[in-house]
C-alpha positions in Angstrom: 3.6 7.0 4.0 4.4 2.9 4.5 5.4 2.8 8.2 8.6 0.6 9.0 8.1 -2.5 10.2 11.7 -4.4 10.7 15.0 -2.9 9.3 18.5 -4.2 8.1 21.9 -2.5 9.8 25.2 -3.0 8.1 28.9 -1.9 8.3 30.8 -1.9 5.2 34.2 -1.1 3.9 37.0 -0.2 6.2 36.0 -0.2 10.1 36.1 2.8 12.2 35.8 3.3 15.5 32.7 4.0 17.2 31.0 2.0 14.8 29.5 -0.2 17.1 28.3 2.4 19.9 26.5 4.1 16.0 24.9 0.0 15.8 23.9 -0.3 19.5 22.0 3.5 19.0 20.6 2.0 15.8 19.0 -0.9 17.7 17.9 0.0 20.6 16.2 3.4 18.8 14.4 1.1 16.7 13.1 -1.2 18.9 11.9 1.6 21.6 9.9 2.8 18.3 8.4 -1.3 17.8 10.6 -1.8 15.1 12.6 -5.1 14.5 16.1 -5.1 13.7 17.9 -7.6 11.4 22.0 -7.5 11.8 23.9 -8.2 8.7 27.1 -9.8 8.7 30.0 -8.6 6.1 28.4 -6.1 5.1 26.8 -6.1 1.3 28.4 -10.0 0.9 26.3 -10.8 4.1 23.4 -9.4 2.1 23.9 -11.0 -0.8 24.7 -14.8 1.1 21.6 -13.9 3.4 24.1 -14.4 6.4 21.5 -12.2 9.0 19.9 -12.3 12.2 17.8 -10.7 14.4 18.5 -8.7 17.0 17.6 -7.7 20.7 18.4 -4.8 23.2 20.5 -7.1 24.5 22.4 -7.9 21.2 24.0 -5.0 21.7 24.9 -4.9 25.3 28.6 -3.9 26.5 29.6 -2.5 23.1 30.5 1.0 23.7 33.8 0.4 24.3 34.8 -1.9 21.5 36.6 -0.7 18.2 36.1 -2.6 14.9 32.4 -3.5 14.3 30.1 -6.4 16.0 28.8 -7.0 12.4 31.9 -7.5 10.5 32.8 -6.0 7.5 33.8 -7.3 3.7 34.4 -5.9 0.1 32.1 -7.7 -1.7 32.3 -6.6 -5.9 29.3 -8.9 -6.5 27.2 -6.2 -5.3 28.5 -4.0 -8.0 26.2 -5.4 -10.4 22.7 -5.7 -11.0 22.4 -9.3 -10.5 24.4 -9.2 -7.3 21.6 -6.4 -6.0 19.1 -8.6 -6.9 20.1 -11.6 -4.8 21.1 -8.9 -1.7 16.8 -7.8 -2.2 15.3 -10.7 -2.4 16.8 -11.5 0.5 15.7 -8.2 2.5 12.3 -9.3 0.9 12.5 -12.9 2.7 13.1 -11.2 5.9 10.3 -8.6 5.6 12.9 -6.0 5.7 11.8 -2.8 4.3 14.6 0.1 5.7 18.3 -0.4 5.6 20.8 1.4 8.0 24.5 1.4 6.1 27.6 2.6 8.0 30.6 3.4 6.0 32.3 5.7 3.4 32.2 6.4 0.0 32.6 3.3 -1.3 29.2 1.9 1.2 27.6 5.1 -0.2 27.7 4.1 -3.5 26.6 1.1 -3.5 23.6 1.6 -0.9 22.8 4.7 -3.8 22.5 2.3 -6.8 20.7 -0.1 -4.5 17.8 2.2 -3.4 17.6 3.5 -7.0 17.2 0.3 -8.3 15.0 -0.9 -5.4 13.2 2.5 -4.6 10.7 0.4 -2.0 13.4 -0.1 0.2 14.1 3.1 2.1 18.5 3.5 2.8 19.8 5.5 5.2 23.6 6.0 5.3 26.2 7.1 8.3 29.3 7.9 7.9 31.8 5.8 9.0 35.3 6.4 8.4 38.4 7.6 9.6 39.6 9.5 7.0 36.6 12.3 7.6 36.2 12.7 4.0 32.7 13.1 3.3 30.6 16.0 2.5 27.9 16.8 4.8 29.4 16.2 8.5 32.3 18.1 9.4 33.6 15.0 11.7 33.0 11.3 10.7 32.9 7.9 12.7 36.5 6.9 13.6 38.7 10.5 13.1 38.9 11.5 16.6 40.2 8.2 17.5 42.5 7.4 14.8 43.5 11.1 15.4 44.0 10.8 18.8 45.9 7.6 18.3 48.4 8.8 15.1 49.2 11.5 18.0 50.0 8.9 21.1 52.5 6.6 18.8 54.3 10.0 17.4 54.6 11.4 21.3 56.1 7.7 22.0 58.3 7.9 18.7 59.4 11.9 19.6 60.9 10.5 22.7 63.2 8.0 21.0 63.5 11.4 17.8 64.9 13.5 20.9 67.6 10.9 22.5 69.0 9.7 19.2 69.2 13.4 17.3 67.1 11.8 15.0 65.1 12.3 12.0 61.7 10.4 11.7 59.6 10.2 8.6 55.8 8.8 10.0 53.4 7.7 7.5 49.7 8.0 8.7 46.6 7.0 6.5 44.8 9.8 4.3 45.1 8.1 0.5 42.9 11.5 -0.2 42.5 13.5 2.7 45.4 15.0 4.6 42.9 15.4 7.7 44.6 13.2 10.2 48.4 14.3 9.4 47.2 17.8 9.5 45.8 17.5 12.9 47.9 14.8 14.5 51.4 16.8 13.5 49.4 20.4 14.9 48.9 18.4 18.0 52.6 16.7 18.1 54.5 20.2 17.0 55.5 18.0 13.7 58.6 20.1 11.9 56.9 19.4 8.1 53.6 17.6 7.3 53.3 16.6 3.8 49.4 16.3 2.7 47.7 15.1 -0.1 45.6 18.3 -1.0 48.9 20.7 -1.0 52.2 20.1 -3.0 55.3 20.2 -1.0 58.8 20.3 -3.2 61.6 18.2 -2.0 63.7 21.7 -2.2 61.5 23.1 0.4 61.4 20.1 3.1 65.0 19.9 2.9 64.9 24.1 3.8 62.2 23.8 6.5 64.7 20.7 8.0 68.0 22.4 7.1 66.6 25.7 9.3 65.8 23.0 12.2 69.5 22.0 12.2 70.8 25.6 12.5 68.3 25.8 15.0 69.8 23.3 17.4 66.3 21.0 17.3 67.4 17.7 19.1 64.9 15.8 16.6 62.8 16.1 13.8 59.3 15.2 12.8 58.0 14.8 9.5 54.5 13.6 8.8 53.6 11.8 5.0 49.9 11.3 4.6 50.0 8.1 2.2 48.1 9.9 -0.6 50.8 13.1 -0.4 52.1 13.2 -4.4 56.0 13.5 -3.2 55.9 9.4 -3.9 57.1 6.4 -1.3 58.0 7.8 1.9 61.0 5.2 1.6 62.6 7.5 -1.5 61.4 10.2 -0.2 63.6 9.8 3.1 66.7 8.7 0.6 66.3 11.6 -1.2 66.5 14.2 2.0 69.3 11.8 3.3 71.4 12.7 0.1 70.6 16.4 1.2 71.4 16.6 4.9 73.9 13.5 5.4 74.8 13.8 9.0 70.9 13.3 10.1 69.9 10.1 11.6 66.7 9.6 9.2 64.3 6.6 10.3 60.9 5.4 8.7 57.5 4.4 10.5 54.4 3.4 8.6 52.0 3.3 11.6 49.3 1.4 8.9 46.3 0.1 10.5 46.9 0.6 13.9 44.9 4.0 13.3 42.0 2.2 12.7 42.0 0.1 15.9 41.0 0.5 19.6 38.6 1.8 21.8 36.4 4.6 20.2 37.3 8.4 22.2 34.3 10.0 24.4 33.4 11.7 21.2 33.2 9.0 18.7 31.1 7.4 21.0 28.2 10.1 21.4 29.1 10.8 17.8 27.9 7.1 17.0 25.2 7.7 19.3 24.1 10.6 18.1 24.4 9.4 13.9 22.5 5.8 15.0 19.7 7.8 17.3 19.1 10.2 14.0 19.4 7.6 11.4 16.1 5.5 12.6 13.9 8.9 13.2 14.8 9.5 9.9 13.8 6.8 7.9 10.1 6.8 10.4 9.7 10.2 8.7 10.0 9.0 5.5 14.0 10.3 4.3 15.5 7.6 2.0 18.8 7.4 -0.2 20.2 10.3 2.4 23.4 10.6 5.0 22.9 12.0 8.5 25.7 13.9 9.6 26.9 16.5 12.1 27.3 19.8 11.1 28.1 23.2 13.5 27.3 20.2 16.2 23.2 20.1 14.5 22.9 16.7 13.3 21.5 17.5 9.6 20.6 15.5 6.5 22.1 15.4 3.4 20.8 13.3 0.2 23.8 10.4 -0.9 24.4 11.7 -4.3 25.8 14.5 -2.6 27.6 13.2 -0.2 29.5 11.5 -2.5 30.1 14.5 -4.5 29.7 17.3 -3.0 33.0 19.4 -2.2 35.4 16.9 0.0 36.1 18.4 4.0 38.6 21.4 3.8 41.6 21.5 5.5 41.7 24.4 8.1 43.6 27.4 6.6 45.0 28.6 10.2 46.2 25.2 10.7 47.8 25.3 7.2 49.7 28.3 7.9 50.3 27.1 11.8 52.4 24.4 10.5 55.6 26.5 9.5 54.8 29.4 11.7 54.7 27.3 14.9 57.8 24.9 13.8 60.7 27.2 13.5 
């Protein structure tokens, strides 16, 4: 087995929170082990436009506390094709870089998987790096505690205002595919109805569930959309329960990307740590084209391919049923 001599670290796609604590853990494990480390900007278009440079211990000083990601992230669709994974290796090739650490989600995945299968010399090791904690092999990735915990701070801020006014407040949080952060965020904030991609919700019913919160005497009302939930916009969807129950006070927030900003928690940072610590002793034993992730809190392996296709995170079937059991 080749050992590694200098490797390549990249974020790519959407950045998560305690992304950089995962690149600091990344460096400084590799260079405790004599291994150089190259920093790539942008991701795969830093790759492919050779925009890299080598790092320290000290390039990664005072980073633990920063959201977003030192190393900057891009789409890039060049690398889609074969040519544009051509330019993106001879350029690892110029730099004597023969391991590549990728942080990011399915989308990174993918393209570090066609990458290492068309350049099988270059051993790939992925993280997972996203807040939307929707990748097989690790039941919590990068970035969900902390847009969690944030999605949970701006509705306790919004159930204030909900609670003076009588109102009614429709909050849209991020989850195009996975309801993970409205499930947990509108657990956490006692949410009245939380609409999620993974399980239909009829108009009929929200409009019973809220109708029962009336006759309850509730002073406000909480209703959490994850984007990817199939009832449509969560504009029409507030005109439609408006036409139902006129005498509510209905308001909209889309809290967007503020979920993906600020400070990684406690545990995203030791989860970066952890991720970034595990990736480098894995590639030194010779794993390629695999994810390390965190599993019954064991850090374990798990090859790309199925990463990307095994079965998606489950939602919690207690906290399923909590939802209308706890919100009467």
């Amino acid at each position: 087995m080749q050992k590694i001599s200098k490797l390549g670290v990249l974020t790519s796609g959407g950045d998560a929170p305690g992304m950089n604590p995962c690149i600091r853990a990344v460096v400084r494990t590799a260079i405790y082990n004599g291994i150089s480390v190259v920093g790539i900007r942008q991701g795969y278009k830093g790759l492919i436009e050779n925009d890299m440079f080598e790092m320290g211990t000290r390039s990664v000083s005072n980073i633990l506390n920063l959201g977003g990601t030192i190393l900057k992230t891009a789409r890039c669709m060049e690398f889609h094709t074969v040519e544009g994974r051509e330019k993106a290796y001879k350029n690892l090739k110029d730099h004597d870089i023969d391991a590549l650490v990728v942080i990011g989600g399915d989308g990174t995945f993918t393209g570090a998987l066609k990458f290492s299968q068309q350049f099988p010399d270059v051993r790939v090791m992925g993280i997972p790096g996203t807040i939307d904690n929707d990748l097989y092999g690790s039941t919590y990735t990068l970035g969900f505690d902390t847009a969690t915990n944030t999605v949970i701070d701006a509705i306790d801020k919004i159930r204030d205002t909900a609670d003076s006014h009588d109102r009614l407040f429709f909050i849209e949080v991020m989850g195009r595919d996975s309801g993970a952060i409205a499930l947990r965020a509108g657990i956490a904030c006692g949410a009245e109805g939380i609409l999620l991609p993974e399980k239909a919700t009829a108009i009929d019913e929200l409009i019973e569930l809220l109708k029962k919160g009336e006759f309850n005497k509730k002073s406000s009302s909480i209703v959490i959309v994850a984007e990817g939930d199939k009832s449509g916009n969560i504009y029409d969807l507030a005109k439609k329960v408006k036409q139902q129950i006129s005498n509510y006070d209905i308001k909209v927030t889309v809290l967007g990307h503020l979920q993906r900003g600020g400070a990684p928690s406690s545990f995203d940072r030791i989860l970066g740590s952890r991720l970034g610590y595990a990736a480098v002793n894995a590639l030194m034993s010779g794993h390629t084209q695999e994810m390390v992730g965190l599993e019954a809190n064991v850090i374990k392996t798990t090859p790309i391919e199925e990463a990307l296709t095994g079965h998606k995170f489950k939602l919690e079937d207690d906290l399923l049923q909590m939802v209308d059991v706890l919100s009467i």
